[in-house]
PDB file of N, CA, C and O in Angstrom, chain B, residues numbered from 101:
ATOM      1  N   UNK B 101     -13.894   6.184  14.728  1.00  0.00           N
ATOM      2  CA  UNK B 101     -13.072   5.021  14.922  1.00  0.00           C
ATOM      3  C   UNK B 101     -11.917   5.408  15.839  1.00  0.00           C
ATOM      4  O   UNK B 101     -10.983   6.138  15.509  1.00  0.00           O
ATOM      5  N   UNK B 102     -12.077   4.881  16.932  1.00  0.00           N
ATOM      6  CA  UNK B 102     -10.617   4.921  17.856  1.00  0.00           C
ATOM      7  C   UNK B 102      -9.791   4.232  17.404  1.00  0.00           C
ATOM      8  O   UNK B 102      -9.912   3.013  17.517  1.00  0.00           O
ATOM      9  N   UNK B 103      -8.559   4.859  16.670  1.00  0.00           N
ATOM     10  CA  UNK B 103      -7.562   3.879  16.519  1.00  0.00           C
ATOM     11  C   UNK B 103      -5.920   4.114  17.536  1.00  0.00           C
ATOM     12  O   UNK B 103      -5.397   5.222  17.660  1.00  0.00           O
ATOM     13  N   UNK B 104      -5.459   3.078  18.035  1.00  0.00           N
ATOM     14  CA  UNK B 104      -4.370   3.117  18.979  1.00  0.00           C
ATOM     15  C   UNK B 104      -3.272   2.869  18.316  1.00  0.00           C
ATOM     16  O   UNK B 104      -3.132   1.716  17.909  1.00  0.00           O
ATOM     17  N   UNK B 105      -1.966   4.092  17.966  1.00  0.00           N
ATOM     18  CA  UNK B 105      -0.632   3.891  17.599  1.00  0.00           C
ATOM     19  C   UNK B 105      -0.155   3.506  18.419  1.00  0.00           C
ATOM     20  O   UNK B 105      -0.140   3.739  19.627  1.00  0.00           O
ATOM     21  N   UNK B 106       0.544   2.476  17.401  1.00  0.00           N
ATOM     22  CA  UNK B 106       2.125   1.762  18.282  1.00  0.00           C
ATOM     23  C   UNK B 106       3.305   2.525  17.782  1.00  0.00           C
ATOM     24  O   UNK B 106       3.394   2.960  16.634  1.00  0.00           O
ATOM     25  N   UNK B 107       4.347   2.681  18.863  1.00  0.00           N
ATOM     26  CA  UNK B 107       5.702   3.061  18.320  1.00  0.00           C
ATOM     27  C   UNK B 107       6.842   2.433  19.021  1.00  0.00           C
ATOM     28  O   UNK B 107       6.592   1.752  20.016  1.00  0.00           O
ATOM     29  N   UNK B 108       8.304   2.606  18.546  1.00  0.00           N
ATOM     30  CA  UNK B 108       8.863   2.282  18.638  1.00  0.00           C
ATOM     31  C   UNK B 108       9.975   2.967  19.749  1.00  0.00           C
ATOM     32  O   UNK B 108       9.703   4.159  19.894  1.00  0.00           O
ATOM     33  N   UNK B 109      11.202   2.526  20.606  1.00  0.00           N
ATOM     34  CA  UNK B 109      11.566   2.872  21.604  1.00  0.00           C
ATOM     35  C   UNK B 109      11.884   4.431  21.016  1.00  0.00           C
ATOM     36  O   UNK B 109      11.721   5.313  21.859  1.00  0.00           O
ATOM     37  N   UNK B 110      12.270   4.826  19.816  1.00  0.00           N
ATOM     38  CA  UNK B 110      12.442   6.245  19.563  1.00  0.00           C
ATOM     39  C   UNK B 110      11.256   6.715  18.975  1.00  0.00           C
ATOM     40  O   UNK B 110      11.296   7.411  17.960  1.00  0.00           O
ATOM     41  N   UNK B 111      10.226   6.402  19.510  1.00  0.00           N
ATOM     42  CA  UNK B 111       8.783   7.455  19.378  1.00  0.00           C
ATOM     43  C   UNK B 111       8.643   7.381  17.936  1.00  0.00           C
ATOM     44  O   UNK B 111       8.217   8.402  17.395  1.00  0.00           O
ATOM     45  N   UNK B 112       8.920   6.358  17.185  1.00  0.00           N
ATOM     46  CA  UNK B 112       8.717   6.357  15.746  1.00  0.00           C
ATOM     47  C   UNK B 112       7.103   5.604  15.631  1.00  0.00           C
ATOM     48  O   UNK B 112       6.899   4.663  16.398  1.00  0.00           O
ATOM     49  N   UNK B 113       6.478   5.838  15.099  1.00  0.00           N
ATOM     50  CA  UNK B 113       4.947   5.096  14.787  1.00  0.00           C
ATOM     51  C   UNK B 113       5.280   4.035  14.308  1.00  0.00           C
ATOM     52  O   UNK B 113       6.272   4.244  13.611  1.00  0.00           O
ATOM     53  N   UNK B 114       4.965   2.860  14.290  1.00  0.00           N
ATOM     54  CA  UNK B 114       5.499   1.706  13.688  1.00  0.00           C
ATOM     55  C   UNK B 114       4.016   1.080  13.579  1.00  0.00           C
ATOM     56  O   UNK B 114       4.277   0.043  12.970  1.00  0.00           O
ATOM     57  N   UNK B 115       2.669   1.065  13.784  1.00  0.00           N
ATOM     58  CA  UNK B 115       1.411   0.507  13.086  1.00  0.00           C
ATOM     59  C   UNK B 115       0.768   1.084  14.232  1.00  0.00           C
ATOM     60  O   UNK B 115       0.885   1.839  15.197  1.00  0.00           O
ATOM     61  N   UNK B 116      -0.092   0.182  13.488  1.00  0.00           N
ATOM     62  CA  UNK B 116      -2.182   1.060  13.942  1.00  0.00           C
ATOM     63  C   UNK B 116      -2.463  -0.652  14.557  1.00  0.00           C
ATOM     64  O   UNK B 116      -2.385  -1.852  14.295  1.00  0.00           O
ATOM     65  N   UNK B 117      -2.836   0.368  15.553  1.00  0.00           N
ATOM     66  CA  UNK B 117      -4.432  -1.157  16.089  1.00  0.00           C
ATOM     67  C   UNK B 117      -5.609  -0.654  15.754  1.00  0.00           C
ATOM     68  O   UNK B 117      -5.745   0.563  15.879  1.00  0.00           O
ATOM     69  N   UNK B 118      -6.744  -1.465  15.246  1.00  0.00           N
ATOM     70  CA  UNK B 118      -8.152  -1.259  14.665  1.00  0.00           C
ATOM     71  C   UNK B 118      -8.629  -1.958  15.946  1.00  0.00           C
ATOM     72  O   UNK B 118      -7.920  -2.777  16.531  1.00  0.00           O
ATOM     73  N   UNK B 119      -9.849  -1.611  16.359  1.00  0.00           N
ATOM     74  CA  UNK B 119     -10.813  -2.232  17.335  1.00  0.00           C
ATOM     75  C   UNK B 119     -11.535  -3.330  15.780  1.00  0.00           C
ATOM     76  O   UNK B 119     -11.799  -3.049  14.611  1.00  0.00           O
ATOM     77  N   UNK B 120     -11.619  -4.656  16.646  1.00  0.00           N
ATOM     78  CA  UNK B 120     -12.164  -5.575  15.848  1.00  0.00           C
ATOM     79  C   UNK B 120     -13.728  -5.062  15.090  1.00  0.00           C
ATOM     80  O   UNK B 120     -14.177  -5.529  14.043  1.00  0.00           O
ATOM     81  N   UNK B 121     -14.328  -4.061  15.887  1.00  0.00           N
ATOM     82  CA  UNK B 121     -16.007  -4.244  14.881  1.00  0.00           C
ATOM     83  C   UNK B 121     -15.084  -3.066  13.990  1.00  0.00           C
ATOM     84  O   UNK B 121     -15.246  -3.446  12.830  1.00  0.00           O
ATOM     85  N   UNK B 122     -14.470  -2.209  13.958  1.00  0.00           N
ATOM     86  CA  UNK B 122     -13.967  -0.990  12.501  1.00  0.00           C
ATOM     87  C   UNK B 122     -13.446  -1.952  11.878  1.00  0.00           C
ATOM     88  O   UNK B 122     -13.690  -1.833  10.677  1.00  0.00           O
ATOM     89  N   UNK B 123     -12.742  -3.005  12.148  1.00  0.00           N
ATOM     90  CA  UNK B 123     -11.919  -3.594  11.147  1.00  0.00           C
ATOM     91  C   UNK B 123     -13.548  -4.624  10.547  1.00  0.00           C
ATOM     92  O   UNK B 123     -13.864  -4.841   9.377  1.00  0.00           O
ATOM     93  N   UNK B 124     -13.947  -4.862  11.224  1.00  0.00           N
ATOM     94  CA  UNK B 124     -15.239  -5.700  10.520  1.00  0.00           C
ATOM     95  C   UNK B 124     -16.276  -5.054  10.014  1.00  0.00           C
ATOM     96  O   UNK B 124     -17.179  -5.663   9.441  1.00  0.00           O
ATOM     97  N   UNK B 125     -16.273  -3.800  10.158  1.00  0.00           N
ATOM     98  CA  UNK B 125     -16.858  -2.324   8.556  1.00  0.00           C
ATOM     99  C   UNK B 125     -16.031  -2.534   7.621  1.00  0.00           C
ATOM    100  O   UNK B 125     -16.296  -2.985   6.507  1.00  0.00           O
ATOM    101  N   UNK B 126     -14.576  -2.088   8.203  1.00  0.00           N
ATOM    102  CA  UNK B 126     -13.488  -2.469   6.809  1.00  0.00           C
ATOM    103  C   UNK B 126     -13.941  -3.374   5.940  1.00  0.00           C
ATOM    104  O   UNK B 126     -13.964  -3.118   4.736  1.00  0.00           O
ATOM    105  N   UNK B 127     -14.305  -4.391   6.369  1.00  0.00           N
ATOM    106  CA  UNK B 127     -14.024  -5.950   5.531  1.00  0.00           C
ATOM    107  C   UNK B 127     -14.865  -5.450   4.211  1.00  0.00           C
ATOM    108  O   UNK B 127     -14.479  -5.298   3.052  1.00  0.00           O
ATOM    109  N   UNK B 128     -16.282  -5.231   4.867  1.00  0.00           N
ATOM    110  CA  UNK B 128     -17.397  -5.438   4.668  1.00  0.00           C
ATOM    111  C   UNK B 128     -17.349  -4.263   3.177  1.00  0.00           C
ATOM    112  O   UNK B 128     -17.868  -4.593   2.112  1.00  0.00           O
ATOM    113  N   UNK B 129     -16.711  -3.041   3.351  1.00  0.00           N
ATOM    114  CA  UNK B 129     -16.793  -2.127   3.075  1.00  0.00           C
ATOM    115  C   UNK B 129     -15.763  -2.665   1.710  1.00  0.00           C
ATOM    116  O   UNK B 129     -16.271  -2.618   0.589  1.00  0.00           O
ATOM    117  N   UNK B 130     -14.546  -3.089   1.834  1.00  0.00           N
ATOM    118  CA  UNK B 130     -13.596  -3.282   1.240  1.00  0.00           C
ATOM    119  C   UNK B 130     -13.236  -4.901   1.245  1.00  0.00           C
ATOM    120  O   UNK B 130     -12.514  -5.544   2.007  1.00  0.00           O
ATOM    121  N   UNK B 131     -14.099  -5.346  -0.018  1.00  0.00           N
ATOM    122  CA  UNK B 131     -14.309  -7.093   0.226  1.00  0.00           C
ATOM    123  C   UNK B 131     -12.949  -7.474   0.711  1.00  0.00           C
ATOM    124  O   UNK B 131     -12.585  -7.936   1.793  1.00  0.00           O
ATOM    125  N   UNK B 132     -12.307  -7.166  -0.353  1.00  0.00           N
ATOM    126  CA  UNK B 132     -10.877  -7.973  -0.858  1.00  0.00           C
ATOM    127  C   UNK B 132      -9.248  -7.144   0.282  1.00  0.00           C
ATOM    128  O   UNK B 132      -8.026  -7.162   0.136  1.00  0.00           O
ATOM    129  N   UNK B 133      -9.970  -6.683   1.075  1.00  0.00           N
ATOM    130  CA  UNK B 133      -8.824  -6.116   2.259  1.00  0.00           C
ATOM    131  C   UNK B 133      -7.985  -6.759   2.547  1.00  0.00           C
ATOM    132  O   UNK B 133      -6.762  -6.618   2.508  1.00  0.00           O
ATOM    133  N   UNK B 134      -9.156  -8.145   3.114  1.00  0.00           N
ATOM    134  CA  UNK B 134      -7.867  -9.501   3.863  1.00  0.00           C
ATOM    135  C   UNK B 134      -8.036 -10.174   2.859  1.00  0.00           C
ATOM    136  O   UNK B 134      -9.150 -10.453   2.415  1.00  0.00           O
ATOM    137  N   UNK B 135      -7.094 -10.483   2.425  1.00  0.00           N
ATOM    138  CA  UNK B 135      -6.372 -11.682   1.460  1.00  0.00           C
ATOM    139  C   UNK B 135      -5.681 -12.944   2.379  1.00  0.00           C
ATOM    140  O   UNK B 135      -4.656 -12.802   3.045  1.00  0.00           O
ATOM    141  N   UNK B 136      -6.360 -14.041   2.286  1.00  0.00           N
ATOM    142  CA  UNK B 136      -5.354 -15.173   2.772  1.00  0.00           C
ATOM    143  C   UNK B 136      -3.938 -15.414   2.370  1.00  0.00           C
ATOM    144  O   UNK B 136      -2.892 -15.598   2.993  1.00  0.00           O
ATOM    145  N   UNK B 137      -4.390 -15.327   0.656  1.00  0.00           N
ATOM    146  CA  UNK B 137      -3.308 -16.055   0.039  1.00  0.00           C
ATOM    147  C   UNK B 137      -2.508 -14.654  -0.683  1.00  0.00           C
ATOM    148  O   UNK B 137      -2.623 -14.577  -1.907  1.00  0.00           O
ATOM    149  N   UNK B 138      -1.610 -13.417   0.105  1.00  0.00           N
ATOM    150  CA  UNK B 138      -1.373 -12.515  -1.174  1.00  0.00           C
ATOM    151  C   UNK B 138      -0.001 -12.943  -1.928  1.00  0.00           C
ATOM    152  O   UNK B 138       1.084 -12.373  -1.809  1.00  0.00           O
ATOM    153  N   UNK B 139      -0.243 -13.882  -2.593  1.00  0.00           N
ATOM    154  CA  UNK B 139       0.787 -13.907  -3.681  1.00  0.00           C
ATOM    155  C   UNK B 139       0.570 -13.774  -5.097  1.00  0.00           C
ATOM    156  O   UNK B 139       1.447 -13.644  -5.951  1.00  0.00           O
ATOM    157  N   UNK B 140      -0.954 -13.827  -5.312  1.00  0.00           N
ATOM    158  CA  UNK B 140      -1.843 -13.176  -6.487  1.00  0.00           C
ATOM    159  C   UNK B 140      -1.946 -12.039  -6.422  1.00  0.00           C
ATOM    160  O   UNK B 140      -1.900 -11.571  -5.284  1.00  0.00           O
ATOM    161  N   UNK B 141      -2.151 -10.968  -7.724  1.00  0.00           N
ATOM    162  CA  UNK B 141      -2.159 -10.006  -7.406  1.00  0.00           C
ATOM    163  C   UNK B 141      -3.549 -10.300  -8.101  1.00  0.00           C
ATOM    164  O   UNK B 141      -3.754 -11.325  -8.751  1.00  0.00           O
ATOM    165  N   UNK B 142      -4.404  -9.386  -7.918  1.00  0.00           N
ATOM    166  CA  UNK B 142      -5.391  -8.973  -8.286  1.00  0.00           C
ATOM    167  C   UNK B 142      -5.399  -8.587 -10.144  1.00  0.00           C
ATOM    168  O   UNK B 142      -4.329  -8.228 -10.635  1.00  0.00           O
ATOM    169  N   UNK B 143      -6.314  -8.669 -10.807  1.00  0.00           N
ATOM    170  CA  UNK B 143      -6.386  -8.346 -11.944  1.00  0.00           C
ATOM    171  C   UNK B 143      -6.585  -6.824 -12.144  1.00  0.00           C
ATOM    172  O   UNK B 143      -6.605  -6.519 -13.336  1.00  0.00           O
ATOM    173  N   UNK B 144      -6.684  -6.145 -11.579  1.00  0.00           N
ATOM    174  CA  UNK B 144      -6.442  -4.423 -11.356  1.00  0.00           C
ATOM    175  C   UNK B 144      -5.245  -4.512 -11.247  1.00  0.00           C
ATOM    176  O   UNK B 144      -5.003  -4.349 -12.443  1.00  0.00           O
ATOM    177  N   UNK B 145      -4.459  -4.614 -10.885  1.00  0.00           N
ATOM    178  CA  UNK B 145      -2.947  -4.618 -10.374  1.00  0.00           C
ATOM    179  C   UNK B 145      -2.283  -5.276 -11.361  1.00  0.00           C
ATOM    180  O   UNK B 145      -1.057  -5.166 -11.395  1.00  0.00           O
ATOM    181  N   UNK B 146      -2.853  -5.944 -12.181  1.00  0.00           N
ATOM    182  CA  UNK B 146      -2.006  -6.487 -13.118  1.00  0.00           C
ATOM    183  C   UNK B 146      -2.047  -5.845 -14.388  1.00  0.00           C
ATOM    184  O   UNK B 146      -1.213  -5.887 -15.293  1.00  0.00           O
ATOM    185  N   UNK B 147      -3.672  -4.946 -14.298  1.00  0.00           N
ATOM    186  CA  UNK B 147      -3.616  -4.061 -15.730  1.00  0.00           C
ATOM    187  C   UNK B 147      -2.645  -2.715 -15.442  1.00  0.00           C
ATOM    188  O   UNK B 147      -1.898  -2.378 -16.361  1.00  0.00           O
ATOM    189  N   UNK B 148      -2.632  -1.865 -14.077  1.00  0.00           N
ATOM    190  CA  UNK B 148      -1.573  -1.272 -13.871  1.00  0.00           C
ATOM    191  C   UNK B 148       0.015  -1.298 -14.270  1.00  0.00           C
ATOM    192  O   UNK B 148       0.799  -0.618 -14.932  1.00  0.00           O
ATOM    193  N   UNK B 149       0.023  -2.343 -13.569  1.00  0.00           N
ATOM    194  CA  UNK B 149       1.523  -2.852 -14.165  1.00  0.00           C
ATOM    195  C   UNK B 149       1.828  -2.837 -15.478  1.00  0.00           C
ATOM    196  O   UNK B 149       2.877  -2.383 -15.935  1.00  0.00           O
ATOM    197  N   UNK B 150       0.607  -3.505 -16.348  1.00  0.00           N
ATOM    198  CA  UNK B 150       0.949  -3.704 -17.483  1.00  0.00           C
ATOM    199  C   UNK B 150       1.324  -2.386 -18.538  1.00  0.00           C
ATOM    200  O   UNK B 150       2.205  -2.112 -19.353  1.00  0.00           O
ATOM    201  N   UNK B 151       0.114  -1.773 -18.001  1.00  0.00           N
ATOM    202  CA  UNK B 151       0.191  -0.054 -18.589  1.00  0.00           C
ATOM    203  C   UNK B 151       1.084   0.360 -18.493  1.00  0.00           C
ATOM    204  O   UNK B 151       1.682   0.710 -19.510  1.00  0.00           O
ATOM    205  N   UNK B 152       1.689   0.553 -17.133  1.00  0.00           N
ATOM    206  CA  UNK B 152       3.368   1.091 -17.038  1.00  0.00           C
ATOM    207  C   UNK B 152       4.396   0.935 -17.889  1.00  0.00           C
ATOM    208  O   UNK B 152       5.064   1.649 -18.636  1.00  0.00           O
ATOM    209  N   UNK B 153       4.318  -0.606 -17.453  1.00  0.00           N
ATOM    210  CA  UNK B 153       5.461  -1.281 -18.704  1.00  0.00           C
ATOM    211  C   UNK B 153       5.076  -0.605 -20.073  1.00  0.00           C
ATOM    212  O   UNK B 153       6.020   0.177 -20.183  1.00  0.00           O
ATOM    213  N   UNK B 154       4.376  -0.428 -21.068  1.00  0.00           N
ATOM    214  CA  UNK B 154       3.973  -0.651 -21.893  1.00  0.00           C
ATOM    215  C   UNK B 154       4.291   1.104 -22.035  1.00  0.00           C
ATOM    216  O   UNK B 154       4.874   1.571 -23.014  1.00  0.00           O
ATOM    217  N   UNK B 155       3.814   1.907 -20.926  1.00  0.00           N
ATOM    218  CA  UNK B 155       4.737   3.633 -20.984  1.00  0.00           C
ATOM    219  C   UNK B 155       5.900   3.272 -21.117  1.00  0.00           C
ATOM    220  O   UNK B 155       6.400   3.427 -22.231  1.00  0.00           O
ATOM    221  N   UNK B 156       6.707   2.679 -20.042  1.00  0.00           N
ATOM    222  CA  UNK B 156       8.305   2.414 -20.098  1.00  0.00           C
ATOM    223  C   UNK B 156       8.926   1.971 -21.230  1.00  0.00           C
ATOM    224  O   UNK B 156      10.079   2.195 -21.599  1.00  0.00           O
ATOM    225  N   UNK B 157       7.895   1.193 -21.859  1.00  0.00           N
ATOM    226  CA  UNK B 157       8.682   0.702 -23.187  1.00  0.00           C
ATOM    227  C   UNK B 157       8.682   2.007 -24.210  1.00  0.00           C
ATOM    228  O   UNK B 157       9.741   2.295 -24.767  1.00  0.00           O
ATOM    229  N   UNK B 158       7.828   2.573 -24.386  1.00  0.00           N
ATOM    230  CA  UNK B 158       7.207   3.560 -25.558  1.00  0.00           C
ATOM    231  C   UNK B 158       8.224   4.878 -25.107  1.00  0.00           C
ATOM    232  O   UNK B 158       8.416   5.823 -25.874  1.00  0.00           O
ATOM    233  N   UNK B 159       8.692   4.807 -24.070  1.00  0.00           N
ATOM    234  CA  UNK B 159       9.514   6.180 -23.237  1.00  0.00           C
ATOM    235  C   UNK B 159       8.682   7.142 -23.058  1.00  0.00           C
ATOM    236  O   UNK B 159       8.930   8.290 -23.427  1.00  0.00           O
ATOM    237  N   UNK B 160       7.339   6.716 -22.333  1.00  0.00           N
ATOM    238  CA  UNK B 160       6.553   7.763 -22.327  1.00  0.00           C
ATOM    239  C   UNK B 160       6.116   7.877 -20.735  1.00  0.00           C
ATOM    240  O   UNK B 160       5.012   8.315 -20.410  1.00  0.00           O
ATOM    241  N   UNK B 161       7.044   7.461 -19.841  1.00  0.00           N
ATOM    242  CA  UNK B 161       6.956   6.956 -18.215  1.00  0.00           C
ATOM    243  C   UNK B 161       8.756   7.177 -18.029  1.00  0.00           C
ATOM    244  O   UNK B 161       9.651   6.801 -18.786  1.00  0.00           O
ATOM    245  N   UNK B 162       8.822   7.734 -17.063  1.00  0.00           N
ATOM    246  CA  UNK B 162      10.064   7.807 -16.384  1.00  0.00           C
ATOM    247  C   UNK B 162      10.204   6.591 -15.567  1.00  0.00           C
ATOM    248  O   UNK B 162       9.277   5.810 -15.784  1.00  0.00           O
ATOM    249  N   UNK B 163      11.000   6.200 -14.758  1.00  0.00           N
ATOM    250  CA  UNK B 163      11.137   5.149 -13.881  1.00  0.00           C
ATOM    251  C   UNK B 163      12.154   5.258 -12.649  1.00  0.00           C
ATOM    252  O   UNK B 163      13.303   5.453 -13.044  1.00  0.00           O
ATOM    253  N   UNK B 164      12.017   5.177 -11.162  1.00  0.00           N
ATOM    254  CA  UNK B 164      13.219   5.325 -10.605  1.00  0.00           C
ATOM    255  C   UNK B 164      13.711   4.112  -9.935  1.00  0.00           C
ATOM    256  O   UNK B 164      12.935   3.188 -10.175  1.00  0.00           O
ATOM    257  N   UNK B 165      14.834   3.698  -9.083  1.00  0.00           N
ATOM    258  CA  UNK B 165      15.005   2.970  -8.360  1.00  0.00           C
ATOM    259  C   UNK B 165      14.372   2.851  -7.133  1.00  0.00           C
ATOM    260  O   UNK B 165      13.665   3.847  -6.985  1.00  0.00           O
ATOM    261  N   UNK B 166      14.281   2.018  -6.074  1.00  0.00           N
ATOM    262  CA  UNK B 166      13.278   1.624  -4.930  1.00  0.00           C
ATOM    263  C   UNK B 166      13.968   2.823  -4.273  1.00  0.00           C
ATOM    264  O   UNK B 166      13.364   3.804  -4.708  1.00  0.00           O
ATOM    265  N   UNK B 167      14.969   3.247  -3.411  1.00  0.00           N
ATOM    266  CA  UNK B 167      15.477   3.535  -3.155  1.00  0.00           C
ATOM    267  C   UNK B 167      15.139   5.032  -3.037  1.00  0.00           C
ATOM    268  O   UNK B 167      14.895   5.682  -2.020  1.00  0.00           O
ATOM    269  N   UNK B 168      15.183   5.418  -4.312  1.00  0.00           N
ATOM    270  CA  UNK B 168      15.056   7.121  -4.890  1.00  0.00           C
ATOM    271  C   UNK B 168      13.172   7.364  -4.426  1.00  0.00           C
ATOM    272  O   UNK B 168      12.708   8.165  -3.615  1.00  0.00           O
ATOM    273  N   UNK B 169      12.638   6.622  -5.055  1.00  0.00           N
ATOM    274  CA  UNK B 169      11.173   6.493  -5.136  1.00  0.00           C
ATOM    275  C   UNK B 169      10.480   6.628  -2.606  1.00  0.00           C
ATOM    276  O   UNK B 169       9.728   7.346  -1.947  1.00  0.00           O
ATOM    277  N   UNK B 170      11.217   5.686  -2.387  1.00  0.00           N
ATOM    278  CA  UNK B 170      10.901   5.605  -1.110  1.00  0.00           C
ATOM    279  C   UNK B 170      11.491   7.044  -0.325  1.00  0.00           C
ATOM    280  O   UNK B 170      10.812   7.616   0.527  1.00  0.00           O
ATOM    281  N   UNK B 171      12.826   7.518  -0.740  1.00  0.00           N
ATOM    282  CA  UNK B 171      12.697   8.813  -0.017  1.00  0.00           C
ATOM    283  C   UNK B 171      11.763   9.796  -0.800  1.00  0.00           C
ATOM    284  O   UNK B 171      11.611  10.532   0.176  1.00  0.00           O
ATOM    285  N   UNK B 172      11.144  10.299  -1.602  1.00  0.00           N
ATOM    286  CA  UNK B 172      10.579  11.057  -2.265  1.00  0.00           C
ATOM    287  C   UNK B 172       8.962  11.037  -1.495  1.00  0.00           C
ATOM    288  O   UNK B 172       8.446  12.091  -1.124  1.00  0.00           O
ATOM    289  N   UNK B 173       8.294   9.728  -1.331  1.00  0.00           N
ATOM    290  CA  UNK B 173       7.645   9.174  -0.422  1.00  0.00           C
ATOM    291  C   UNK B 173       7.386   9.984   1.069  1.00  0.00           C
ATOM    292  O   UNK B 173       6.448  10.583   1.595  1.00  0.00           O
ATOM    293  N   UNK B 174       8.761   9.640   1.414  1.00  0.00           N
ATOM    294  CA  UNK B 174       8.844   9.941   2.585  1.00  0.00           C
ATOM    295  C   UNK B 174       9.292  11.783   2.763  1.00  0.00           C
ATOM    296  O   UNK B 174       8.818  12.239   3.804  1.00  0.00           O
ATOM    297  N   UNK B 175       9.727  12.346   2.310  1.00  0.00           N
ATOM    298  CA  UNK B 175       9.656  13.287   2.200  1.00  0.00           C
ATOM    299  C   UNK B 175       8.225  14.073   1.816  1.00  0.00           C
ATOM    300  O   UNK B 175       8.052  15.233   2.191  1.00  0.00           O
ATOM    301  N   UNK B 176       7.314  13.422   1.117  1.00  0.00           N
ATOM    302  CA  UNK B 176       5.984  13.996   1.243  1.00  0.00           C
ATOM    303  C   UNK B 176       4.848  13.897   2.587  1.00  0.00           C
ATOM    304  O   UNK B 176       3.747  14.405   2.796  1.00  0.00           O
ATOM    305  N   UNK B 177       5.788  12.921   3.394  1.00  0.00           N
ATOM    306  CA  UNK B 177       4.953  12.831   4.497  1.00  0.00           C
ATOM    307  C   UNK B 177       4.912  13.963   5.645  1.00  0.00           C
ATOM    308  O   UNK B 177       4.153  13.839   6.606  1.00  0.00           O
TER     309      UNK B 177
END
């Protein structure tokens, strides 16, 4: 798959272009990729969540702020 990065005026990567037939393996490959409507989450995503919560409540899950969590992220990159 040839894929073409975009970046930004300071050479930062800022997204991917897919050639239309890889992105139309994607689909195919991964039904639920494109979502029209994503303001549903999926019922996987909702048993996740729920599990969490349900650690968080029991104190058996740590938790951080967006903030803390996104550099930690980014530092693994």
């Amino acid at each position: 798959m040839k894929l073409q990065y975009l970046h930004d005026l300071k050479g930062n990567t800022t997204g991917v272009f897919i050639p239309i037939k890889a992105w139309d393996k994607l689909k195919e490959k991964y039904h639920d990729i494109e979502i029209e409507d994503n303001t549903e989450l999926h019922q996987w995503q909702k048993d996740i969540i729920d599990e969490r919560l349900e650690k968080i409540a029991k104190g058996n899950e740590k938790f951080q702020d967006f903030e803390t969590a996104i550099d930690e992220i980014e530092n693994e990159l």
